[in-house]
PDB file of N, CA, C, O and CB in Angstrom:
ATOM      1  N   UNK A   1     -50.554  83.510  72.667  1.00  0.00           N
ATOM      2  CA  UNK A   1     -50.519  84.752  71.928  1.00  0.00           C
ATOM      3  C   UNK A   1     -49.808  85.821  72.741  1.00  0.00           C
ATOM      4  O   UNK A   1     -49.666  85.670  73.954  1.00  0.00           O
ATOM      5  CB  UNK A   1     -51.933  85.202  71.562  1.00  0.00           C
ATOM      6  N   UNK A   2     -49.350  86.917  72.096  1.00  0.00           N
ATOM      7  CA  UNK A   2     -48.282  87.720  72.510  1.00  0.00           C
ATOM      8  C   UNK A   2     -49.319  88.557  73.966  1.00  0.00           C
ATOM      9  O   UNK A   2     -49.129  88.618  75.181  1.00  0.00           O
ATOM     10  CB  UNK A   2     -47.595  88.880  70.951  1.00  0.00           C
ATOM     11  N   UNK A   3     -50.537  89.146  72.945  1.00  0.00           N
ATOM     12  CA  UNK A   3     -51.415  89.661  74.233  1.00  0.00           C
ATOM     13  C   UNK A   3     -51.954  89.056  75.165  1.00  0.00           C
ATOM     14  O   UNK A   3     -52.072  89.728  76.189  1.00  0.00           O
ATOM     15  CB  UNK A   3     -52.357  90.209  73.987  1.00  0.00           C
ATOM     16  N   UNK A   4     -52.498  87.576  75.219  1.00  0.00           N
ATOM     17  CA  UNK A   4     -52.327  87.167  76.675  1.00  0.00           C
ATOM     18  C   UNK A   4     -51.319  86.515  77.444  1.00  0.00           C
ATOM     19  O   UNK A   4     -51.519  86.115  78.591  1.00  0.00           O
ATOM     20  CB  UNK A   4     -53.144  86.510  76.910  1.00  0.00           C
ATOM     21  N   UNK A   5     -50.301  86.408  76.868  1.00  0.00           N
ATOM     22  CA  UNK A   5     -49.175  86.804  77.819  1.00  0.00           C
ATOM     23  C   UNK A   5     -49.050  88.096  78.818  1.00  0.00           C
ATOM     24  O   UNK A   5     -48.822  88.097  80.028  1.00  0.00           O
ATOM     25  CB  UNK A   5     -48.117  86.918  77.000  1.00  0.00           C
ATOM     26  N   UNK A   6     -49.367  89.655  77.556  1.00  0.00           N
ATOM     27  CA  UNK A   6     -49.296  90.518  78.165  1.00  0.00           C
ATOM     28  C   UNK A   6     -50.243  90.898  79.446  1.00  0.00           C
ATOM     29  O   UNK A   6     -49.964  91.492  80.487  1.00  0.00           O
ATOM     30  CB  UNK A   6     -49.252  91.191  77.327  1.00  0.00           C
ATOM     31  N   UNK A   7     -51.247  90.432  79.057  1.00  0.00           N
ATOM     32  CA  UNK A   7     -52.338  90.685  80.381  1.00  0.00           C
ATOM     33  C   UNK A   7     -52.134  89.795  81.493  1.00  0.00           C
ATOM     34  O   UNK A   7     -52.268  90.278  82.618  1.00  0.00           O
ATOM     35  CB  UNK A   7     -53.918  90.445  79.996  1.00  0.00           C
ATOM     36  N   UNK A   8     -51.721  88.122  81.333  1.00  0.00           N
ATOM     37  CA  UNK A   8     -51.236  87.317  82.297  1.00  0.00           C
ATOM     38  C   UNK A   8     -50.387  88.504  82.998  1.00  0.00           C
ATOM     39  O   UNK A   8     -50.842  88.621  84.135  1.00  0.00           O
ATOM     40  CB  UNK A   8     -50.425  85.938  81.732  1.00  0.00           C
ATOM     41  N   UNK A   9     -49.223  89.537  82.765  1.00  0.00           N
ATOM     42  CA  UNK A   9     -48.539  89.706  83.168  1.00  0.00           C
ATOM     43  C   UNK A   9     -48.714  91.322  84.503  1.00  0.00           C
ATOM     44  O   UNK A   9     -48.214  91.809  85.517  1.00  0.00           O
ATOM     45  CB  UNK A   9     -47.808  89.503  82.014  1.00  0.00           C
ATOM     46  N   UNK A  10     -50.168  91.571  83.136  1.00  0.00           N
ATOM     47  CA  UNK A  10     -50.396  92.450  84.031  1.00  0.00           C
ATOM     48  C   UNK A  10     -51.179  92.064  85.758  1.00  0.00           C
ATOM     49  O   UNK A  10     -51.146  92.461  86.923  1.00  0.00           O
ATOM     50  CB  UNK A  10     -51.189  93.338  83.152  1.00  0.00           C
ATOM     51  N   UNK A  11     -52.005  90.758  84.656  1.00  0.00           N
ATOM     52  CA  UNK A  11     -52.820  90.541  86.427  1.00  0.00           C
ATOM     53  C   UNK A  11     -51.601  90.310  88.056  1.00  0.00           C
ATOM     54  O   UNK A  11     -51.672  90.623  89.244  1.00  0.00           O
ATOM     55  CB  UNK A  11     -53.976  88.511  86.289  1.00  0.00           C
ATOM     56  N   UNK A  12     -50.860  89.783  87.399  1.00  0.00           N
ATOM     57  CA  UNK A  12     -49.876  89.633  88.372  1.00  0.00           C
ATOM     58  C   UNK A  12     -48.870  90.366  89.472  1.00  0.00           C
ATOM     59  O   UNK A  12     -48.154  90.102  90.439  1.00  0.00           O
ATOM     60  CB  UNK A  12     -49.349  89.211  87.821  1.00  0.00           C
ATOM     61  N   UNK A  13     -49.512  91.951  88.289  1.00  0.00           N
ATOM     62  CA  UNK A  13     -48.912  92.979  88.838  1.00  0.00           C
ATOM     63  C   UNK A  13     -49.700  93.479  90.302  1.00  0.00           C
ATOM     64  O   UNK A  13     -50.802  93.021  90.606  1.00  0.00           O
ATOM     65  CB  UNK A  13     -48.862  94.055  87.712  1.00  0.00           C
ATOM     66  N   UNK A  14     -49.180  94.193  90.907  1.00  0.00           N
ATOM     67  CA  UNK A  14     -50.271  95.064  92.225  1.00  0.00           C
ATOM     68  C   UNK A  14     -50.593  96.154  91.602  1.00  0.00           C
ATOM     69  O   UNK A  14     -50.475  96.332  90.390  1.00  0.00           O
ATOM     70  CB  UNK A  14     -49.563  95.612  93.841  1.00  0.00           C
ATOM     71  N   UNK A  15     -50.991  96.888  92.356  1.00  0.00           N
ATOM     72  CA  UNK A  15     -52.337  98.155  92.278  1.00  0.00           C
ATOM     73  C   UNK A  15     -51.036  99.292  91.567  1.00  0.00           C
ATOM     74  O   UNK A  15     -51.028  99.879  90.485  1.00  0.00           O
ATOM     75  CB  UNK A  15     -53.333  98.877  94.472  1.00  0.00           C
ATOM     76  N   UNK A  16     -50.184  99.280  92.508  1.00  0.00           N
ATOM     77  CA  UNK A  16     -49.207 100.208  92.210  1.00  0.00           C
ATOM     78  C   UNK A  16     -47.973 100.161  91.046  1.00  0.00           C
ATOM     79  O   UNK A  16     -47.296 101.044  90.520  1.00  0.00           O
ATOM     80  CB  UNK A  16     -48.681 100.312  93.363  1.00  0.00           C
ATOM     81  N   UNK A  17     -48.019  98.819  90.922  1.00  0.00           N
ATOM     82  CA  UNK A  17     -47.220  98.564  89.970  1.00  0.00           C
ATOM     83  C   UNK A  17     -48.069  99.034  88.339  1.00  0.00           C
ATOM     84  O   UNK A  17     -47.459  99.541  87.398  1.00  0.00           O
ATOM     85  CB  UNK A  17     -46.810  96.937  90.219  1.00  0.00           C
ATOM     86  N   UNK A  18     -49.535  98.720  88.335  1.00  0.00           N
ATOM     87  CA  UNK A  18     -50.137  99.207  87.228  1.00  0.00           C
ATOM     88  C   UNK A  18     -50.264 100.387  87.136  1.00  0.00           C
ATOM     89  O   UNK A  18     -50.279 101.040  86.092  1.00  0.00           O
ATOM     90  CB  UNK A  18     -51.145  98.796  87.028  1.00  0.00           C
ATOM     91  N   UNK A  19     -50.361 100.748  88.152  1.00  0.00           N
ATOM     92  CA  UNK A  19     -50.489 102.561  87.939  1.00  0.00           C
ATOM     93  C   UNK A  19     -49.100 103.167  86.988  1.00  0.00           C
ATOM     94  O   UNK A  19     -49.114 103.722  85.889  1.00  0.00           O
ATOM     95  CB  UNK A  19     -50.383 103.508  89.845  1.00  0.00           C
ATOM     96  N   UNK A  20     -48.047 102.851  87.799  1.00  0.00           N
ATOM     97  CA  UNK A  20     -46.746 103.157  86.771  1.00  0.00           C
ATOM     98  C   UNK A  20     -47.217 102.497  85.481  1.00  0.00           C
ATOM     99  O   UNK A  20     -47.612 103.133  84.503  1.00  0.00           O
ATOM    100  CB  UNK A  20     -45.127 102.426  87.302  1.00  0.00           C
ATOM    101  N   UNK A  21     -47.145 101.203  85.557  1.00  0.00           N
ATOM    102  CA  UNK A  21     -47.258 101.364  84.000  1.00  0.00           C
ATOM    103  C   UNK A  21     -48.159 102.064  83.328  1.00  0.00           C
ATOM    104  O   UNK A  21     -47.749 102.682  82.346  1.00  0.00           O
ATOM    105  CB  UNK A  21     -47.407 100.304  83.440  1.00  0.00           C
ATOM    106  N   UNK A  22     -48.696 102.094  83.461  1.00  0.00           N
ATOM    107  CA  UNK A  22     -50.368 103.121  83.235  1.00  0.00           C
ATOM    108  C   UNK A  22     -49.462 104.743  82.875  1.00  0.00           C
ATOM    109  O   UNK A  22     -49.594 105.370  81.824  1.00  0.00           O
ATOM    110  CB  UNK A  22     -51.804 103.297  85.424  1.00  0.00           C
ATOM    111  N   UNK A  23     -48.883 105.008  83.629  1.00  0.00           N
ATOM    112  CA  UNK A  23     -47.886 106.256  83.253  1.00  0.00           C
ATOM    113  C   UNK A  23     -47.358 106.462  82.587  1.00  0.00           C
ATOM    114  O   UNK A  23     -47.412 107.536  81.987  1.00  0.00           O
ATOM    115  CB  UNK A  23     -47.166 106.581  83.663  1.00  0.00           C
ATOM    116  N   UNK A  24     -46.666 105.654  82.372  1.00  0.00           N
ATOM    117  CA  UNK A  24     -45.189 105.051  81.809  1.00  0.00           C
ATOM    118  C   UNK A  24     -45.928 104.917  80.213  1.00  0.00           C
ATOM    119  O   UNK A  24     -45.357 105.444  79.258  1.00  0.00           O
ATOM    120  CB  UNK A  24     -44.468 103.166  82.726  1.00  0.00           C
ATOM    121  N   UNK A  25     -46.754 104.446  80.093  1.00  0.00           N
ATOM    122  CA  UNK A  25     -47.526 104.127  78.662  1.00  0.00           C
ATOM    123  C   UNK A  25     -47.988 105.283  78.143  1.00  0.00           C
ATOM    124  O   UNK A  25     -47.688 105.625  76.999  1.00  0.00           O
ATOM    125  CB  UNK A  25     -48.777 103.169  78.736  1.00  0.00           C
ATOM    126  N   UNK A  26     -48.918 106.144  79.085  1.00  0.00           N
ATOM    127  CA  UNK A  26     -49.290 107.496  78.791  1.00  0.00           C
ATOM    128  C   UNK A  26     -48.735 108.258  78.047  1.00  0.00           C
ATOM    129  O   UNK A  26     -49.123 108.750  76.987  1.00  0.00           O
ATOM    130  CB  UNK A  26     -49.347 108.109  79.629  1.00  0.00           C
ATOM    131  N   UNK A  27     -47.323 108.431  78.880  1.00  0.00           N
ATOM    132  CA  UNK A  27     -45.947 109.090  78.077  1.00  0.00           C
ATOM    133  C   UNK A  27     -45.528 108.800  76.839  1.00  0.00           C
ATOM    134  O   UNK A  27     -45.337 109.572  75.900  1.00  0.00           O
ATOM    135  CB  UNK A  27     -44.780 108.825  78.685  1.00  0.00           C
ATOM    136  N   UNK A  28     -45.351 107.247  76.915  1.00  0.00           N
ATOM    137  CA  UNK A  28     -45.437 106.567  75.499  1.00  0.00           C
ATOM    138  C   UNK A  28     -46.529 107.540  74.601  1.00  0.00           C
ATOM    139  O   UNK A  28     -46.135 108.630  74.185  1.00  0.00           O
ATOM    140  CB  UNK A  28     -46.054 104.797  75.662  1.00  0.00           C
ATOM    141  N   UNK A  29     -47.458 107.230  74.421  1.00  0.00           N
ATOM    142  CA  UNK A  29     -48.264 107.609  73.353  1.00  0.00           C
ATOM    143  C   UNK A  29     -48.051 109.481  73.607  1.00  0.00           C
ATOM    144  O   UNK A  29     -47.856 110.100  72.561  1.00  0.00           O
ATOM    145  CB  UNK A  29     -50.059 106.825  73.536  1.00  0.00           C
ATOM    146  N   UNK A  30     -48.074 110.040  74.479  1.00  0.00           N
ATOM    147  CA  UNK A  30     -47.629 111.504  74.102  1.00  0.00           C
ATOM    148  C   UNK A  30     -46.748 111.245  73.362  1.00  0.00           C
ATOM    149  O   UNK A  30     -47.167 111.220  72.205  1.00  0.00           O
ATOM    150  CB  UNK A  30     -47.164 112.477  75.107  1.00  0.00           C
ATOM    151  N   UNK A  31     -45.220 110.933  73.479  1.00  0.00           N
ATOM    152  CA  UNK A  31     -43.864 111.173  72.562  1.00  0.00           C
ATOM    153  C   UNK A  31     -44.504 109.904  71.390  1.00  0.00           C
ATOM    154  O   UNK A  31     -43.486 109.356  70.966  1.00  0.00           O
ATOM    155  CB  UNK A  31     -41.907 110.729  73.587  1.00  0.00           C
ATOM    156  N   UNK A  32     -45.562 109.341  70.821  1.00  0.00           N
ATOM    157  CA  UNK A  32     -45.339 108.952  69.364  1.00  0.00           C
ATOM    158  C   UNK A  32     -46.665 110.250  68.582  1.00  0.00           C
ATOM    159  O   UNK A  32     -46.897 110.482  67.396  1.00  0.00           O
ATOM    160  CB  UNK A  32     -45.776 106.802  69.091  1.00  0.00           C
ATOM    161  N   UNK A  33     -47.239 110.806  69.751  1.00  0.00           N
ATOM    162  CA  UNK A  33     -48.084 111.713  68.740  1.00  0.00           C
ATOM    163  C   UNK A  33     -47.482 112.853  68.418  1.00  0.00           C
ATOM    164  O   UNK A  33     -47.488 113.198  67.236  1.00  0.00           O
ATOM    165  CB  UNK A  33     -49.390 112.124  69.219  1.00  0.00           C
ATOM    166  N   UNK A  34     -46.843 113.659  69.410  1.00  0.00           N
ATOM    167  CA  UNK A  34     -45.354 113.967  68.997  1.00  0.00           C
ATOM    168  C   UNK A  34     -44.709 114.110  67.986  1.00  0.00           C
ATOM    169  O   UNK A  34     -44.420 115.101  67.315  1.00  0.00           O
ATOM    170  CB  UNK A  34     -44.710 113.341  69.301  1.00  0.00           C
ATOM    171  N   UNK A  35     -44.410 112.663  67.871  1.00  0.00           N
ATOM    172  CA  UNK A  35     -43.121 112.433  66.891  1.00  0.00           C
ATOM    173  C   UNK A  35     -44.072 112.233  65.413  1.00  0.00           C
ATOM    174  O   UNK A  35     -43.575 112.400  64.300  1.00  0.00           O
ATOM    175  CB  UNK A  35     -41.959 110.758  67.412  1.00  0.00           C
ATOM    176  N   UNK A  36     -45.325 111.899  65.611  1.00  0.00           N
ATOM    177  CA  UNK A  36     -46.228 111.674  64.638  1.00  0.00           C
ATOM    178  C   UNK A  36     -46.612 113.405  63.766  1.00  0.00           C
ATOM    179  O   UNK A  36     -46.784 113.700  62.583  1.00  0.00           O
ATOM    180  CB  UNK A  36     -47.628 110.853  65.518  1.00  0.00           C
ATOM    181  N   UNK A  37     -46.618 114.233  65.066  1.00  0.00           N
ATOM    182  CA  UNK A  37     -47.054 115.551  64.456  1.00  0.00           C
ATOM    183  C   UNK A  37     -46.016 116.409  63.598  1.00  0.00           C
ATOM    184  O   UNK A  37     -46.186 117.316  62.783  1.00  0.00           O
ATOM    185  CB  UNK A  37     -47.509 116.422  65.590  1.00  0.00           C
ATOM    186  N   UNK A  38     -45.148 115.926  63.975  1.00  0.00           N
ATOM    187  CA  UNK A  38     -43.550 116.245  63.599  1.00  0.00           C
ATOM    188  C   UNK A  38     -42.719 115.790  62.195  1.00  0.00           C
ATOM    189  O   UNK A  38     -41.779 116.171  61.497  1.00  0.00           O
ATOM    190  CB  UNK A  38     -42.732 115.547  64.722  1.00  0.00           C
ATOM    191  N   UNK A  39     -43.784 114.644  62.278  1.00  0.00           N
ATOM    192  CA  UNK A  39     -43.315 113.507  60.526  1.00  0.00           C
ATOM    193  C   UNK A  39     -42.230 112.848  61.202  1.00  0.00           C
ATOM    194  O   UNK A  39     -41.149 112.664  60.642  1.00  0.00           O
ATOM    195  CB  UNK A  39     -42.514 114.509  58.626  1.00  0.00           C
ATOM    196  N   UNK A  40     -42.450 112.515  62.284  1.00  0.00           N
ATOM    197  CA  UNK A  40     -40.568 111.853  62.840  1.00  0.00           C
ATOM    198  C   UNK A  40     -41.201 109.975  63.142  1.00  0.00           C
ATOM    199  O   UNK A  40     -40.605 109.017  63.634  1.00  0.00           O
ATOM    200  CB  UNK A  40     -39.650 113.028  65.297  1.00  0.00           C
ATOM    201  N   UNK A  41     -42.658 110.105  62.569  1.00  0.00           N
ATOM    202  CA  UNK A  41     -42.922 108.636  63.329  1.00  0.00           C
ATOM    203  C   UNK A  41     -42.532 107.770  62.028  1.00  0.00           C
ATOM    204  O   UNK A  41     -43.036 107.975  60.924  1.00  0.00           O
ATOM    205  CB  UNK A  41     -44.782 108.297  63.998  1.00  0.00           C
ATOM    206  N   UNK A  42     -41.490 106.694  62.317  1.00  0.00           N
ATOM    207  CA  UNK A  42     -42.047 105.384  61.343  1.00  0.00           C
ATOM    208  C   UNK A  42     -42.866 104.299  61.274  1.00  0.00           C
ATOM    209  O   UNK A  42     -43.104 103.489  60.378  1.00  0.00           O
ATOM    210  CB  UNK A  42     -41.359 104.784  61.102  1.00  0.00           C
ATOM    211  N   UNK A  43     -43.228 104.430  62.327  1.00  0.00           N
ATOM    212  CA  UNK A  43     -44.376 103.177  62.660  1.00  0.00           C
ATOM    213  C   UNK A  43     -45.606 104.290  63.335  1.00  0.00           C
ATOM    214  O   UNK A  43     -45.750 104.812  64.441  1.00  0.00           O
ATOM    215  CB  UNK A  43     -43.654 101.650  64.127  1.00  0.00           C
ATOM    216  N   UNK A  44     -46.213 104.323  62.310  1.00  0.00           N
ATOM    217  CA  UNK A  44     -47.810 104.871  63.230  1.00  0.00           C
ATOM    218  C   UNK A  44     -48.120 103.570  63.653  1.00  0.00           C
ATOM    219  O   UNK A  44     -47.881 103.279  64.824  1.00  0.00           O
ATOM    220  CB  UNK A  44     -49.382 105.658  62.215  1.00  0.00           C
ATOM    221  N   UNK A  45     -48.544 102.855  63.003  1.00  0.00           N
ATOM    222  CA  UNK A  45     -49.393 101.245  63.827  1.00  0.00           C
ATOM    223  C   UNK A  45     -49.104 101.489  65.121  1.00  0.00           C
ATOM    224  O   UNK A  45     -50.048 101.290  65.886  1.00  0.00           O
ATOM    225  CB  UNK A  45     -48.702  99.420  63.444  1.00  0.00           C
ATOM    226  N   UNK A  46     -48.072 101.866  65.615  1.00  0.00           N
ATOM    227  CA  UNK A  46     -47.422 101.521  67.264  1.00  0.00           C
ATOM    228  C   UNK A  46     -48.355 102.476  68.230  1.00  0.00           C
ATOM    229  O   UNK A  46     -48.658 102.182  69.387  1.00  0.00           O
ATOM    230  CB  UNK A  46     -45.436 102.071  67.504  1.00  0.00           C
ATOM    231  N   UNK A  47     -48.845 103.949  67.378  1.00  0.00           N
ATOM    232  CA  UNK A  47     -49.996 104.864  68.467  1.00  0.00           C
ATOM    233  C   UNK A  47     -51.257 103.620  68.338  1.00  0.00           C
ATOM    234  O   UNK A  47     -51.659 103.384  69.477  1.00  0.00           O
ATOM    235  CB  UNK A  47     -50.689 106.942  67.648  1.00  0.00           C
ATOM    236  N   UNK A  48     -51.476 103.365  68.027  1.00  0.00           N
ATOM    237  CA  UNK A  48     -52.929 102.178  67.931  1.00  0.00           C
ATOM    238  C   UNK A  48     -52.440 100.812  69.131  1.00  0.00           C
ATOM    239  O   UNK A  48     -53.187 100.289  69.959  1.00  0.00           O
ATOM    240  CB  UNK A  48     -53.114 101.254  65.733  1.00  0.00           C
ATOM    241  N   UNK A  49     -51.565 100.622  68.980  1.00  0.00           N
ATOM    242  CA  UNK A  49     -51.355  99.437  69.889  1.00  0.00           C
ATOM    243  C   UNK A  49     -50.638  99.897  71.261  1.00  0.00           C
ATOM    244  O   UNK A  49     -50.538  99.015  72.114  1.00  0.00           O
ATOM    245  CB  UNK A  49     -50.433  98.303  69.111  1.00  0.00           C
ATOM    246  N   UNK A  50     -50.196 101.002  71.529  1.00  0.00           N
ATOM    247  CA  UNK A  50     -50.007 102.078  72.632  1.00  0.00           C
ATOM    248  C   UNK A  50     -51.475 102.211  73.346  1.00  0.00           C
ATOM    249  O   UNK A  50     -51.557 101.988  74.554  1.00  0.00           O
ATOM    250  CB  UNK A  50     -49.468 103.639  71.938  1.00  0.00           C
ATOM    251  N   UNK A  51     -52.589 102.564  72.617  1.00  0.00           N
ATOM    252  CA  UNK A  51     -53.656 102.943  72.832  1.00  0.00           C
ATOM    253  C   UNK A  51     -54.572 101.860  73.614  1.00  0.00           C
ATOM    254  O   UNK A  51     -55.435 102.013  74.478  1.00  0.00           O
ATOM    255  CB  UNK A  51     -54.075 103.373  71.654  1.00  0.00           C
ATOM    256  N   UNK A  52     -53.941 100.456  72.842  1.00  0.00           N
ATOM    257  CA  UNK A  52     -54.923  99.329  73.116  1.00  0.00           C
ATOM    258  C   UNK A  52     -54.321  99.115  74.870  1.00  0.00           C
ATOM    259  O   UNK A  52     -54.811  99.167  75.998  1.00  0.00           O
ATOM    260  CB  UNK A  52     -54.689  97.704  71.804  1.00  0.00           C
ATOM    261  N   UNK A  53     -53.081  98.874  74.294  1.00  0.00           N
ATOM    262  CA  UNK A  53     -52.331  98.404  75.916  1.00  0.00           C
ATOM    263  C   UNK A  53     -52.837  99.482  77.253  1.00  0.00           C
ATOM    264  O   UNK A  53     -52.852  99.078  78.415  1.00  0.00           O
ATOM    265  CB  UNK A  53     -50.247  98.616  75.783  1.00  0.00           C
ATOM    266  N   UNK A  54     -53.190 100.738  76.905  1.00  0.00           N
ATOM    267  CA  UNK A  54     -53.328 101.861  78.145  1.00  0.00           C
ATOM    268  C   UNK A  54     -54.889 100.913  78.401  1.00  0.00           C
ATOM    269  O   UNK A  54     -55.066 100.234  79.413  1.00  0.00           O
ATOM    270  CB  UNK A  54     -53.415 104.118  77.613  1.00  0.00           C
ATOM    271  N   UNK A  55     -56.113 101.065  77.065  1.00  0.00           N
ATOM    272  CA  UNK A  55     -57.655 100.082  77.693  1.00  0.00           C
ATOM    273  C   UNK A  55     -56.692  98.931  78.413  1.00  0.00           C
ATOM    274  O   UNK A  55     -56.865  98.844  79.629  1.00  0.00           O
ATOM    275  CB  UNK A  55     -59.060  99.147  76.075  1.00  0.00           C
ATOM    276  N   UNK A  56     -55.651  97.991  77.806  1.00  0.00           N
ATOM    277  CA  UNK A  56     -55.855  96.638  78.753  1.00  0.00           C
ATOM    278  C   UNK A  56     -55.723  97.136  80.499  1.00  0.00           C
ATOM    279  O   UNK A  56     -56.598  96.988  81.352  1.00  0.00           O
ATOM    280  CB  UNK A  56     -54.390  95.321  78.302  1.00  0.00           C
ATOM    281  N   UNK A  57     -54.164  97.837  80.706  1.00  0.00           N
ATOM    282  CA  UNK A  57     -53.796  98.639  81.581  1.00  0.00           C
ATOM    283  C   UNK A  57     -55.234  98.910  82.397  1.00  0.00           C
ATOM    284  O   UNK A  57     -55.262  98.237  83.427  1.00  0.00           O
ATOM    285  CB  UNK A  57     -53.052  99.858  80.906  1.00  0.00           C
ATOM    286  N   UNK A  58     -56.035  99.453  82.266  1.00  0.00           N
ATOM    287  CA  UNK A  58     -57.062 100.937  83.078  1.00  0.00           C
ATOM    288  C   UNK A  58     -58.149  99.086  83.297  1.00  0.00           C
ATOM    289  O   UNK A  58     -58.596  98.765  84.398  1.00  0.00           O
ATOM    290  CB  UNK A  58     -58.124 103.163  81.374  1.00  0.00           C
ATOM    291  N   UNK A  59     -58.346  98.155  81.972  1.00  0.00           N
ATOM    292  CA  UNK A  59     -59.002  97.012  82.531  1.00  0.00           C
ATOM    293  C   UNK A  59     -58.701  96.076  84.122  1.00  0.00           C
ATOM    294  O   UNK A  59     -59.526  95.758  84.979  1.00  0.00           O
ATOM    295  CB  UNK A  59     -58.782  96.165  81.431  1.00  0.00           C
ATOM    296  N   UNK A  60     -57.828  95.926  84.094  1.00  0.00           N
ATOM    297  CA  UNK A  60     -57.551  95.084  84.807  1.00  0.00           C
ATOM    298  C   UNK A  60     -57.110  95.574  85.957  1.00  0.00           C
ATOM    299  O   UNK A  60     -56.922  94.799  86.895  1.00  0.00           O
ATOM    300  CB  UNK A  60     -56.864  94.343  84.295  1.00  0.00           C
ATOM    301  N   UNK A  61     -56.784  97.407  86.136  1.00  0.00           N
ATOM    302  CA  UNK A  61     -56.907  98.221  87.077  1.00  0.00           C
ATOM    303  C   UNK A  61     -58.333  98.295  88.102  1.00  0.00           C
ATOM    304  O   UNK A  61     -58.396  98.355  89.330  1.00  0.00           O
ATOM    305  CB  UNK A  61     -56.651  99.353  86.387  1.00  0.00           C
ATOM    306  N   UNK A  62     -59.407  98.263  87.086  1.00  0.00           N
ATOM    307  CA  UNK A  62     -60.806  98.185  87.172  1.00  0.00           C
ATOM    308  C   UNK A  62     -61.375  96.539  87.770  1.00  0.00           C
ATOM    309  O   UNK A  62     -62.195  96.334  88.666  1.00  0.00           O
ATOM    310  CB  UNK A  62     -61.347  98.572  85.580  1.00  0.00           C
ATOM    311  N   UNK A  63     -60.666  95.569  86.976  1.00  0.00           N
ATOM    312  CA  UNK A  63     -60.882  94.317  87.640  1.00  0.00           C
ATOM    313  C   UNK A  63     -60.337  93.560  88.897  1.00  0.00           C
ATOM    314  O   UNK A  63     -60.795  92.617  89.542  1.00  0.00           O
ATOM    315  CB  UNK A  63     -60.674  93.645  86.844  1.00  0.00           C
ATOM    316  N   UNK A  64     -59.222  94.292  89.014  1.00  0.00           N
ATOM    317  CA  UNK A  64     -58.413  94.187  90.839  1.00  0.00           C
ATOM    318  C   UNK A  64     -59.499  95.626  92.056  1.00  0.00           C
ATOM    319  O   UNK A  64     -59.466  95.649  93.287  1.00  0.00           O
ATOM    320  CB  UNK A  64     -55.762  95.076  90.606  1.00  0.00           C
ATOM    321  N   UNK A  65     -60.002  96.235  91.484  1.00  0.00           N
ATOM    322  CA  UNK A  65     -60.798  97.383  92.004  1.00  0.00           C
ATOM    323  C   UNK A  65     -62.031  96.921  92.593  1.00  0.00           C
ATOM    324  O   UNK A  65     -62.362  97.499  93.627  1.00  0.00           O
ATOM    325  CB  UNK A  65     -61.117  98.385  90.942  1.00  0.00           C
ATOM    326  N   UNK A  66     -63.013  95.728  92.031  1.00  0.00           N
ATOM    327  CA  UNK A  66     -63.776  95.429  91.711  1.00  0.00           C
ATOM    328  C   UNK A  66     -63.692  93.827  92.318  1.00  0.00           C
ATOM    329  O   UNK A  66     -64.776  93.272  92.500  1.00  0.00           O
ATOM    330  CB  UNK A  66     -63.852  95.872  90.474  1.00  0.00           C
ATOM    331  N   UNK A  67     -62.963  93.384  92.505  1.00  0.00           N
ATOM    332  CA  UNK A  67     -62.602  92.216  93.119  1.00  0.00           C
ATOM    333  C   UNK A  67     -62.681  92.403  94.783  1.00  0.00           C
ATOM    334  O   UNK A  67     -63.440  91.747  95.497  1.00  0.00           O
ATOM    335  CB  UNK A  67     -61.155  91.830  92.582  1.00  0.00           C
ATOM    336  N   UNK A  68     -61.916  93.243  95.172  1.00  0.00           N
ATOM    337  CA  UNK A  68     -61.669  94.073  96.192  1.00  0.00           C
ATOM    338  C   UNK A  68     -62.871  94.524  97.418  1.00  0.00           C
ATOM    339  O   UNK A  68     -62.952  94.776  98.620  1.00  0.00           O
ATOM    340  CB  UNK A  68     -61.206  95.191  95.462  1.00  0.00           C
ATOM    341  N   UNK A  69     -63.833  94.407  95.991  1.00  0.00           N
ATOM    342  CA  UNK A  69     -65.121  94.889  97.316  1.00  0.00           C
ATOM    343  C   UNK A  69     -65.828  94.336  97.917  1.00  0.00           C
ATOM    344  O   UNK A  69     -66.556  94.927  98.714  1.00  0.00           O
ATOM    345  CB  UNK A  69     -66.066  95.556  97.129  1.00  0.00           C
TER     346      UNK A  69
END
């Protein structure tokens, strides 16, 4: 499935590498609420699955955190 690919990909990442993405996604969902408040979005679905990916993101931030100790 497409999402555990995506999380395979995250575990693989380091501490720092998730943090950017973790950023990088953040931003994401600012510029679609944005573009959402604006009437400029064509895909709302995409703030919902923006949203999910930041929980997987902050998860597996939490599960390398937690491993660690």
């Amino acid at each position: 499935m497409k999402t555990n690919k995506f999380i395979e990909d995250l575990r693989a990442k380091t501490a720092a590498e998730l943090n950017e993405e973790l950023v990088a996604a953040k931003k994401e969902l600012f510029n679609l609420r944005f573009q959402n408040a604006t009437n400029q979005l064509d895909n709302t679905g995409r703030i919902k699955e923006v949203r999910r990916n930041i929980a997987r993101i902050q998860t597996v931030i939490t599960e390398q955190a937690n491993a660690s100790k």
